[in-house]
N, C-alpha and C positions, 0 to 999 in steps of 0.2 A: 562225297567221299566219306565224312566222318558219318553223314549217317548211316550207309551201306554196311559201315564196320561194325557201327553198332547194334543194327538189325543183324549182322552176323552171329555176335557176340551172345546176343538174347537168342537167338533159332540155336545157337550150336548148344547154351547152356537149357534151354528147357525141352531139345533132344536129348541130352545125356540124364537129365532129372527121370523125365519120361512121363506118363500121366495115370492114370486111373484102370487101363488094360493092363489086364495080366494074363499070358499063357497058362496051358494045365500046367506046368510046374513051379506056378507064382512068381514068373519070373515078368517084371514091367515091360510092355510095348510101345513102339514109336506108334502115335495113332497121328492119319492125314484124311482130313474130308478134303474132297472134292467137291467143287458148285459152280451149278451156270444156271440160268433164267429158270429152266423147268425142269430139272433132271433127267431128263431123257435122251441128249444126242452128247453134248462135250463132258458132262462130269463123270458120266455111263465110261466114257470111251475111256476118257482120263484116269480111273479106277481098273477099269478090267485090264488095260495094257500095264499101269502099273503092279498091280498084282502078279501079271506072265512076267514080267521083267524079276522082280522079288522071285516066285520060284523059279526061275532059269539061275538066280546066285543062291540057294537053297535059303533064302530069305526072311521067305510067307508066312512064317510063324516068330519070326520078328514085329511083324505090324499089323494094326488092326487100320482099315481101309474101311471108307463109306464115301458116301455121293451125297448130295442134296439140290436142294432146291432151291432158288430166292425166292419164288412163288409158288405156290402150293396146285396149280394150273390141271397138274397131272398125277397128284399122290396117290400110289399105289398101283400106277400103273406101269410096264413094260416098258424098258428102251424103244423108242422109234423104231420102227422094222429095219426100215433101210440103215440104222448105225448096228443093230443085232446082225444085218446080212452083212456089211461092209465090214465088222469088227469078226465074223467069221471063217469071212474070208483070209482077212490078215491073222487066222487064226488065236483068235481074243476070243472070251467064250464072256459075254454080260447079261444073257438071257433071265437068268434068275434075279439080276437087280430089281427092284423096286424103287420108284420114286418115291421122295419123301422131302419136306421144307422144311429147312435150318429152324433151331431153334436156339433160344439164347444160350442153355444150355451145352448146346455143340461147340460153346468159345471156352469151356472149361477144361470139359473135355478132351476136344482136339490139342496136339500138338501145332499143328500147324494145319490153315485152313488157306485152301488154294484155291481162288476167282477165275472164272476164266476169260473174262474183260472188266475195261474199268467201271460198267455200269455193275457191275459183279461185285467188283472192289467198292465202288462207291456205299453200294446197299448193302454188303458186308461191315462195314465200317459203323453206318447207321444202326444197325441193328444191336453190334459188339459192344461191351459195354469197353471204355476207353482204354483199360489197363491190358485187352488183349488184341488190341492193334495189332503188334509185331505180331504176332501170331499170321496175319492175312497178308496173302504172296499172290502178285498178278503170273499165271502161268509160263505163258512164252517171254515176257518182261523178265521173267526173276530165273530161267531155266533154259531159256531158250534166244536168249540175245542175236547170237548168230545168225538168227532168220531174218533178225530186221522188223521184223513184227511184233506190237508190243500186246495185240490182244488178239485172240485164238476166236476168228470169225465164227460164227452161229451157221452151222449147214441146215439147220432145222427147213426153212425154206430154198432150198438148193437143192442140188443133184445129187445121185451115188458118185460124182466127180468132187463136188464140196465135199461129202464124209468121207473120202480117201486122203484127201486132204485134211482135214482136221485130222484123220488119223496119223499118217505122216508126219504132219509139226507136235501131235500128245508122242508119240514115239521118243522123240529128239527130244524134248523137253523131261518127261519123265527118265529116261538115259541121263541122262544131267543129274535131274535131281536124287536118282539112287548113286548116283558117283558123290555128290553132297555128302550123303548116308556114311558113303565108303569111308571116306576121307576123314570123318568122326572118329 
């Protein structure tokens, strides 16, 4: 309990501080990476729905939005076909992303960096240097409680049934976390 409040307390104060992005009109943005193992199927998906969520509340130019990677596996390559065809389906458009792997840098940067399971968080952690811990958020754990699921399974080796589903619980959880935003 107390510590929930107090990661509250640290996310709501170094959301309203804001970081290093600026819009054209110099005014500061909320910046969120997104990361899962390779950057191709859950952080892709995690990004481009949060993004359509942001401009559906005329948002999108409140925040600056990236993806990454824990492992550099796939750098510079294309989201998975099958999360590009399933996220088009759900009318998400991630085509143009690019893979790319976290760098120590991204924990200064970022306002908040979002794992999409604990091995995610684990190696987030590792990597961070310790003063920006609070910063790293487990996706469905910290946004998505209601599912009952505390880590957003890997479709990579799965079906177009698994990335409908990953898509499905990034929906539910990013809707959370823009209502988080709201409520600032």
């Amino acid at each position: 309990m107390i510590t929930k409040t107090i990661l509250k307390i640290s996310f709501s104060t170094i959301l309203q501080c804001h970081n290093k992005y600026k819009d054209d009109w110099g005014e500061f943005m909320s910046t969120i990476l997104f990361v899962c193992l390779g950057n191709i199927c859950r952080s892709p998906l995690a990004e481009g729905i949060f993004r359509e969520k942001l401009k559906q509340h005329s948002l999108d130019g409140d925040f600056h939005l990236d993806s990454a990677a824990i492992k550099g596996y796939h750098v510079g390559k294309s989201p998975d076909k099958r999360a590009m065809m399933m996220a088009k389906i759900n009318e998400y458009d991630i085509s143009n992303l690019r893979a790319r792997e976290i760098t120590v840098s991204d924990f200064e940067k970022f306002d908040l960096i979002i794992g999409m399971d604990k091995k995610n968080i684990e190696s987030l952690k590792d990597i961070s240097p310790l003063i920006y811990h609070y910063k790293i958020k487990l996706m469905l754990d910290d946004y998505a409680p209601s599912l009952g699921l505390s880590e957003l399974a890997d479709p990579y080796k799965g079906n177009l049934n698994d990335f409908q589903t990953t898509i499905d619980h990034l929906e539910i959880a990013c809707e959370n976390l823009l209502k988080e935003f709201l409520e600032l």
